[in-house]
N, C-alpha and C positions, 0 to 999 in steps of 0.2 A: 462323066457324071453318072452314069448308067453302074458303074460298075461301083461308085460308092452309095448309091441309094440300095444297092442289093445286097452288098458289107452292111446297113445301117440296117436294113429289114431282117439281116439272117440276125447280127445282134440283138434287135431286136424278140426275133423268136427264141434267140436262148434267155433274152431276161425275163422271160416269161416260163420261167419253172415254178412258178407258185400254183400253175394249174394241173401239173404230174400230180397226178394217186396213184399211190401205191398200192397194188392189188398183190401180185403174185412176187413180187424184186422190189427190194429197199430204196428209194429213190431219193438220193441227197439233193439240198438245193445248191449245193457247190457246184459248179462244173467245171470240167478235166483243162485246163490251161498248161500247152507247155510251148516251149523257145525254144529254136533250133539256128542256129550263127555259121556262118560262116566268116571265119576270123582271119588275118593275116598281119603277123609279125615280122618285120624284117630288120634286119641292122648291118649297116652297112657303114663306109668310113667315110666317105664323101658324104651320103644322107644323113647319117645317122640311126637312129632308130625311129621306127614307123610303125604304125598299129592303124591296120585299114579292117574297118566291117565292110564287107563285101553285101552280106545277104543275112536277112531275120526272118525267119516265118515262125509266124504264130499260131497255133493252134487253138481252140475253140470247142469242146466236145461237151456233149449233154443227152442225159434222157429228157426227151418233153413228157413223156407216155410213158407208164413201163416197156410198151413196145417200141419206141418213138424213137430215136437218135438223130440229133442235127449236128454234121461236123462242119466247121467253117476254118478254111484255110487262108492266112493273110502271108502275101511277102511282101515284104520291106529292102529293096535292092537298088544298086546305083546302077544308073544306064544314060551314058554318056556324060559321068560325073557330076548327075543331078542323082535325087532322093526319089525313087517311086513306089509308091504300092498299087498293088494287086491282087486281087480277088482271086486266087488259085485256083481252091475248091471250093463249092459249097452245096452239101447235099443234106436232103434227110433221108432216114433210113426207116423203112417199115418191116419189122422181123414178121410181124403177122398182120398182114393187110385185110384181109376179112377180120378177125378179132376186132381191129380197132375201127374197122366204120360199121361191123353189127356187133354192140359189145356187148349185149344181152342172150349171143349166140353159144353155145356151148359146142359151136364145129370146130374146130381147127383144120383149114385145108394144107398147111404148110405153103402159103404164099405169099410172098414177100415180094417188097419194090424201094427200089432206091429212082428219089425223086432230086434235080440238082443238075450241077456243073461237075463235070470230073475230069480231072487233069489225065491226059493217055502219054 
């Protein structure tokens, strides 16, 4: 339950690109979606022919901020010939962390933080 109220909250924060402004980088409200499969074809004479999805992970990527990035990593795998998902990754990324909580500041100290879950 934990691990899909945190999948709902990270979606969540990416449907909320209507509050990105664009200051200094173009910021679409599209965001980066891609699928990666792991697939397996086999044919044989006794079986025949089979097509098994092993694994799907989804990807998820966005600026919220021109500085902002949230990536959200989903897999979709069989484990023990049931369906499950899981919550891979899920981080945001701050390129400039002082810019974005004093944004009236004209320092840039080049400090940055990644905030999140990361797969090692």
């Amino acid at each position: 339950m934990k691990k899909l109220t945190s999948l709902l909250l990270c979606l969540a924060v990416l449907g909320s690109a209507d509050i990105a402004q664009a200051e200094s980088k173009s910021v679409t409200d599209l965001p980066d979606i891609s699928v990666i499969g792991n697939m397996v074809a086999t044919s044989t004479e006794d079986d025949g022919a089979n097509f098994d999805v092993r694994e799907l992970e989804f990807s998820f990527q966005h600026y919220l901020y021109p500085d902002v990035k949230a990536d959200v990593f989903v897999a979709l795998h069989k484990e023990d010939g049931e369906r499950k998902v899981e919550l891979e990754e899920a981080y945001v990324t701050f390129a400039d962390l002082f810019g974005t909580l004093m944004p009236n500041s004209n320092k840039n100290l080049g400090v940055g933080a990644v905030v999140g879950r990361k797969l090692l």
